[in-house]
N, C-alpha and C positions, 0 to 999 in steps of 0.2 A: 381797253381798246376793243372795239366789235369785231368777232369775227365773220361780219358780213361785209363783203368788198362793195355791193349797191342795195340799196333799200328802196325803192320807190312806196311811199304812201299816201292812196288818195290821187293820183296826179291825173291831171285834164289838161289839153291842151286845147285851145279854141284858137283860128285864127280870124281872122273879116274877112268876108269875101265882098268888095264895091261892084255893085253889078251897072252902076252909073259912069260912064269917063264926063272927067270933069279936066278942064283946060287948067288949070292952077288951083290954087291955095285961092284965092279971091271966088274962082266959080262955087269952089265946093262951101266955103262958107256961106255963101249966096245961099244955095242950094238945101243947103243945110237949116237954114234958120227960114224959108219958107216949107220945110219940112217935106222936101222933095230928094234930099238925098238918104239915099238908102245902103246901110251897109249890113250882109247878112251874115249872123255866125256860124258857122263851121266848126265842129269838135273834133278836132284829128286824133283825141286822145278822151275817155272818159272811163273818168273814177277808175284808176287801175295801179294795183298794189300788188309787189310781190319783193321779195328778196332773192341775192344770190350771196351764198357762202364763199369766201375767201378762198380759190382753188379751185369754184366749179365748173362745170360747162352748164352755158345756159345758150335756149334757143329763141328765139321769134319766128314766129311764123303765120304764115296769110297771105291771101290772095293781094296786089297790087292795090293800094290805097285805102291799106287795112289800120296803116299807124303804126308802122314795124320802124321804120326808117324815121318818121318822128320822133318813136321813144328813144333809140338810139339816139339821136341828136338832143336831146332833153337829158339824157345818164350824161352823154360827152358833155355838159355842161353851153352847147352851141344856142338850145333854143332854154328859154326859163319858163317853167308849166305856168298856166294859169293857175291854176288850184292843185293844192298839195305839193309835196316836198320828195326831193332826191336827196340821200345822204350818198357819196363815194367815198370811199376809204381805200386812197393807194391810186397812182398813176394810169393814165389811159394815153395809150396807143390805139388811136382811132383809124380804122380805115373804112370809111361811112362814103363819101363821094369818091370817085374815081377822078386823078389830078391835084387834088387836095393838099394845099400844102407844096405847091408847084410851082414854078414860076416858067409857063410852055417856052417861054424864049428862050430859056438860057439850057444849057447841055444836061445829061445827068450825072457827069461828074461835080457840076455848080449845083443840082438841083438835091445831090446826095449832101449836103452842106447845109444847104438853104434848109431841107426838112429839117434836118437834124437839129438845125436852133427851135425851128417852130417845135419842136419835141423835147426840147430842154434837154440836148446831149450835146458835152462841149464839143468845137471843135477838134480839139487838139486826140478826141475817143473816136468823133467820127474818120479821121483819117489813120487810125490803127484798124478801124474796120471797114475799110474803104474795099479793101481786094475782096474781102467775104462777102459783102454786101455785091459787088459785079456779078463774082462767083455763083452767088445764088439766083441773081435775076437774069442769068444768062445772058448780059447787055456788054460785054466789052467790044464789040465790033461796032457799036453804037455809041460810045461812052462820053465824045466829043459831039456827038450831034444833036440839035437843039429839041428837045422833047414835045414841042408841035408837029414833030415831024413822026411822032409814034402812035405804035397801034393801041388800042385800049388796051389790050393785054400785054403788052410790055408797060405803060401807066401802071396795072393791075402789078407785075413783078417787081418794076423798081419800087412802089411803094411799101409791099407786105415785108419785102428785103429789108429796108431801111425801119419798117417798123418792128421789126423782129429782131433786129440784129443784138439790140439790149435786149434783156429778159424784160418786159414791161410787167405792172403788176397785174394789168386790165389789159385784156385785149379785144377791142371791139370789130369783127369784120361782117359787112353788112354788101355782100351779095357779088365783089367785087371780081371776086375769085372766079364768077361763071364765065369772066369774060379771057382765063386763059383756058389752053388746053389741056389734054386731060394729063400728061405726065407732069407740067407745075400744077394742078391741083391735089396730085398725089405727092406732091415735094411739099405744098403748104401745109397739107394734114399732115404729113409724119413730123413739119416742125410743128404744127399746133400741139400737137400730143404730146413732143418732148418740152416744151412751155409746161403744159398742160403738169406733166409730172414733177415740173419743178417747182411749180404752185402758183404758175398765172392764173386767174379767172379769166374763162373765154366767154364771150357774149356773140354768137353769130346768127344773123338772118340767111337763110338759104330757102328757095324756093326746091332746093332739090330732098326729100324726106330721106332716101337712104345716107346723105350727109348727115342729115341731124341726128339721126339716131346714129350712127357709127360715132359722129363727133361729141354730141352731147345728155349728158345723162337728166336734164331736165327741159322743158320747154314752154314755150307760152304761146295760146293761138287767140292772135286776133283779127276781127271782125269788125267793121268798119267802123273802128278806134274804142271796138268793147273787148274784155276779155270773153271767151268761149272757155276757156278749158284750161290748164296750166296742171303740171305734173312730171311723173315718168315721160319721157321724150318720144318713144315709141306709143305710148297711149296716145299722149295727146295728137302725134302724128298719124294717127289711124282714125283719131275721131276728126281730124281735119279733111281726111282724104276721102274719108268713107261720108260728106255730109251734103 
């Protein structure tokens, strides 16, 4: 078995960008076959390979519409690259969108349930860890009330909650945490750390540098969906800041 928990080799991501609106399926083939529609590619992702070891901390980092938040969604298995291959070995706990995995109408006591299947933890575990899971998102005076009615930052708690409450093997958080305040962002890192020591691999995008280097001992910087730099987490975040 590999002791590497993500492998990415090679991988590109390209989406279409149609810079035409076309009224139906009938227009666009029209459109198409007089050779007037136009669809242009977009690489949100190119040629980029690295590994993380079973255990590690790993970082992304980059300015907004760098391809931080695609590659995560291409590891989580959501988007499938163009070119080249992700290998994952071992379970992900994704927290990449904020609500994800939600259903806003309904309470967060139904919505602590609901995640829990889309995360493949039975029933019958998530209601053994139902008080710890409140407990940590600080939601019981909300616990009955329909979660459209919440702020991003409670979204941001009940999810890390729920997504932490099992050891997962993978943990993926992608920038979710900025949106609570500062004492849950020092509750999420002291639990990432104790994950961390029990042998999750953490995978986090944070715009903030002194998280990444406090949270993680490698990093990757990219640049409008290239790699720049990849290494020690404080290098790379000094060649990002200082560029």
């Amino acid at each position: 078995m590999s002791d590497d928990a993500v492998k990415v080799d090679h991988v590109s991501m390209c989406f279409n960008l149609e810079r035409e609106k076309t009224s139906g399926l009938k227009d666009k083939v029209i459109q198409t076959l007089k050779g007037k529609h136009r669809i242009d590619e977009f690489y949100a992702l190119s040629d980029i390979s690295f590994t993380i070891p079973k255990g590690d901390s790993f970082a992304l980092v980059g300015a907004n519409g760098s391809g931080k938040s695609t590659m995560l969604k291409v590891i989580a298995g959501i988007y499938k690259p163009t070119k080249g291959s992700v290998q994952v070995n071992g379970t992900i706990a994704p927290l990449i969108e904020l609500g994800a995995g939600f259903d806003a109408e309904l309470t967060a006591r139904e919505n602590v349930f609901l995640n829990g299947a889309v995360l493949g933890i039975p029933r019958k575990m998530m209601a053994e860890y139902f008080d710890s899971i409140l407990d940590f998102a600080e939601l019981w005076d909300f616990v009955d009330v329909p979660i459209k009615n919440y702020s991003s930052g409670m979204y941001a708690r009940l999810g890390f909650s729920i997504a932490t409450i099992v050891k997962p093997e993978i943990l993926i958080v992608d920038e979710i945490l900025a949106v609570g305040d500062s004492s849950f962002q020092d509750k999420c890192e002291k639990k990432m750390d104790e994950l961390l020591s029990g042998g999750t691999t953490l995978i986090l995008v944070s715009h903030d540098a002194d998280q990444v280097v406090k949270m993680c001992r490698r990093a990757l910087w990219l640049e409008h969906g290239h790699a720049m730099a990849i290494g020690d987490a404080q290098q790379v975040c000094r060649e990002y800041m200082g560029k």
